[in-house]
Every structure is written in C-alpha cells, then in structure tokens.
Rosetta silent file (secondary structure, phi, psi, omega in degrees, C-alpha in Angstrom):
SEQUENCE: XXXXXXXXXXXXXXXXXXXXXXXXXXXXXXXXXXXXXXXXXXXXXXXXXXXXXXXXXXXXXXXXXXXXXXXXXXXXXXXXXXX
SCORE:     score description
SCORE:     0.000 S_00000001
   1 L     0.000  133.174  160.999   29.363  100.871  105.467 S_00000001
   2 E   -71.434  138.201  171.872   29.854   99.910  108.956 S_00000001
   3 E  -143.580  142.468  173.379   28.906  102.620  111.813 S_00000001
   4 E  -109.101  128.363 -152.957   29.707  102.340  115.218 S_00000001
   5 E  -124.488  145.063 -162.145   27.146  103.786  117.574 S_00000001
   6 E  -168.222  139.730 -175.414   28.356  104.324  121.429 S_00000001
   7 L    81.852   68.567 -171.495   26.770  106.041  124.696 S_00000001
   8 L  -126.397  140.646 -145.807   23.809  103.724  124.412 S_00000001
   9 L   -77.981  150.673 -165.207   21.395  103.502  126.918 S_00000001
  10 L   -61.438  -43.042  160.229   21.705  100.174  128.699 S_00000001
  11 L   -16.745  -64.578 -156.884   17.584   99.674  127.484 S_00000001
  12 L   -44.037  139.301 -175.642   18.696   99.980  123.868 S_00000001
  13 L  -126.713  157.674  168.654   17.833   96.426  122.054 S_00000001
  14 L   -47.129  -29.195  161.829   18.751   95.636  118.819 S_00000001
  15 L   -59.832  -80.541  172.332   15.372   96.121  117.204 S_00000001
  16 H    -9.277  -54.004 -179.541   15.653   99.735  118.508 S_00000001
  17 H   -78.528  -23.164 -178.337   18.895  100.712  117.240 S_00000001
  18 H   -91.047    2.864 -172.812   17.960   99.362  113.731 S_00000001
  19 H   -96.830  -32.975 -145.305   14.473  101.142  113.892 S_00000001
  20 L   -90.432  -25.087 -178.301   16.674  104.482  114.688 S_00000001
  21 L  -125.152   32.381  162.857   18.554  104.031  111.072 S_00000001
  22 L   -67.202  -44.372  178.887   15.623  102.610  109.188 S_00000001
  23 L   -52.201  -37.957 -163.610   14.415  106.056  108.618 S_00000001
  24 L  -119.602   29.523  178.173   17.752  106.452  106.346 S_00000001
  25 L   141.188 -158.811  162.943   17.855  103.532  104.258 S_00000001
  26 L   -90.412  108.055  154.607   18.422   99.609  104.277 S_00000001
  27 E   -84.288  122.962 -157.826   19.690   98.051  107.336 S_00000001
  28 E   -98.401   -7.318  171.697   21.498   95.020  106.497 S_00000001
  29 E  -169.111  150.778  170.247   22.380   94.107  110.751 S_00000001
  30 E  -143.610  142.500  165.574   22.268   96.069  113.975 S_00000001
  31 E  -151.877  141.948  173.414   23.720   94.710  116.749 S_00000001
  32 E   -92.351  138.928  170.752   24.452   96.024  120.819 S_00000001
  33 E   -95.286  141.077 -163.888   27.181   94.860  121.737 S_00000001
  34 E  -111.014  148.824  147.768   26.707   92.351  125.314 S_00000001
  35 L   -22.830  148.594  143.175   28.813   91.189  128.115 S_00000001
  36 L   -80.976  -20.109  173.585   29.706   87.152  127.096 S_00000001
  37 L   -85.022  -68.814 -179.470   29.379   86.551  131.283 S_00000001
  38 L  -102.637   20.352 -158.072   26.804   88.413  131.925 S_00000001
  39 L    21.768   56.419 -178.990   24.893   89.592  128.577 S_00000001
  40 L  -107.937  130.657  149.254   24.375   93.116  129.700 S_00000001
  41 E     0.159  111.360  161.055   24.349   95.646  127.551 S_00000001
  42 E   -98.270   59.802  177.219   28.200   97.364  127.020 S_00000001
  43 E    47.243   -7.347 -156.479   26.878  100.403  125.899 S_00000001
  44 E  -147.364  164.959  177.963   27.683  100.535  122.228 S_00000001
  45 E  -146.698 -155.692 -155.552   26.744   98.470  118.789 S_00000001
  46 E  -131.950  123.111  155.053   27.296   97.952  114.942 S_00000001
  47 E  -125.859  139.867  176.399   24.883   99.027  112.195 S_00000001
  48 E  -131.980  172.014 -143.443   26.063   98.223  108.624 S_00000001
  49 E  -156.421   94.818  174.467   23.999   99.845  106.010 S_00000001
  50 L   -42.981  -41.782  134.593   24.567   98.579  102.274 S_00000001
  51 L   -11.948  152.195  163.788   24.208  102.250  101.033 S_00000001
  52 L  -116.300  -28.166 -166.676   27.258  104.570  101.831 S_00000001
  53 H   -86.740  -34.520  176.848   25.400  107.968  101.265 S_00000001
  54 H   -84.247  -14.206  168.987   22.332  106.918  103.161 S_00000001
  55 H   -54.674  -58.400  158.106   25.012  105.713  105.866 S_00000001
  56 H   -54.726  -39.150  166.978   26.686  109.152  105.679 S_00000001
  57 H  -105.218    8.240  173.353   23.639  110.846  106.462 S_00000001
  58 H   -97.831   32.136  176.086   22.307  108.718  109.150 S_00000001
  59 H  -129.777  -26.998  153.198   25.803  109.791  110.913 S_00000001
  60 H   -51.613  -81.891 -163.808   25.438  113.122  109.971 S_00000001
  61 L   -62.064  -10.400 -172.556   21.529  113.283  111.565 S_00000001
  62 L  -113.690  -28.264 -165.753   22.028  110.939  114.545 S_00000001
  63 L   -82.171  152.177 -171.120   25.077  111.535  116.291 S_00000001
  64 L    89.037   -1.276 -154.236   24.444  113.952  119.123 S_00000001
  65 L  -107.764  163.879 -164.182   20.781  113.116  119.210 S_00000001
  66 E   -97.406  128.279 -170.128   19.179  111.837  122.309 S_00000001
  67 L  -115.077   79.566 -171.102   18.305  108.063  122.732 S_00000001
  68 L    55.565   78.427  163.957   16.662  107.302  126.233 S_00000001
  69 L    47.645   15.525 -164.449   17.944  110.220  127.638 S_00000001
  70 L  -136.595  125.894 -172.868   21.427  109.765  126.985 S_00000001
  71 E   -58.765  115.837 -179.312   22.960  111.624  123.655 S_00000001
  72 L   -86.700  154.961 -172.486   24.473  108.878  121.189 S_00000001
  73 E  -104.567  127.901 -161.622   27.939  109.368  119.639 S_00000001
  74 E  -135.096  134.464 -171.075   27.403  107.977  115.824 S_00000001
  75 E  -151.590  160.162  166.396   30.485  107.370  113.578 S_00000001
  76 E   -84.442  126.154  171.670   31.836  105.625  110.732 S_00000001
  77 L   -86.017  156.358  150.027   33.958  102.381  112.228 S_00000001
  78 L   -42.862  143.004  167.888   36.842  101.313  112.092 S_00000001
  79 L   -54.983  169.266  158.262   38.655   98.290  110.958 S_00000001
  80 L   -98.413  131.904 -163.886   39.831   96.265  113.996 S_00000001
  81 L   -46.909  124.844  166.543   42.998   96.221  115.163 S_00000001
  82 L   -94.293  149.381  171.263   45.027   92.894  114.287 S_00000001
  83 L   -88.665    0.000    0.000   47.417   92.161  117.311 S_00000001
C-alpha cells in the first residue's frame, strides 16, 4: 500500500519519514517530495509499505501525531489522476 503523508515539516528527510513507519512494519521506499528548481522540501511524501494491515495501522497511529512541531496528516493515496 501506498500512503501519502502531508503537513511535513520542511526538516523532514527521507530517512526520517521512513524511521517514523519502521516501527509498523517493512518499508519498501519513503520519499519527500522536492521542488525540481529549487529542491526544497514541498511539504508532503510517499511511503509504500508491502504489508496492507501494518500500513493500515501506521495510518491509524500516525496521522494527527506531531512531527517537528507540526501535526502530520497520514492517509492511504490515491491513484493519480490521468489528464
């Protein structure tokens, strides 16, 4: 399962965010997603998590919880829109 993690502290590094859902299983990528001009930080990433059920509860146990001060919003994603 893919989860999309958003209101992330600018700080947040990639190691970080996958250390935050280690605790619930095997993380198979974490990634923040960056600017392509200036490779700052857009606030939000990807974790996908082979598991569905340990996936399910690190979205249950994380969202709302505070990450360098700032509370993250934790979700199952979406597909992406084709245009």
């Amino acid at each position: 399962m893919t989860v999309y993690v958003s209101n992330l502290s600018f700080s947040v590094t990639d190691e970080l965010l996958k250390g935050l859902f280690t605790g619930y299983g095997e993380v198979t990528s974490a990634r923040v997603m960056t600017d392509k001009y200036t490779n700052r930080s857009r606030g939000f990433g990807f974790v996908e998590m082979p598991d569905d059920t340990a996936a399910q509860k690190a979205i249950d146990e994380l969202n709302g919880k505070m990450v360098e001060s700032r509370p993250i919003a934790v979700t199952q994603a979406r597909p992406k829109k084709e245009y």
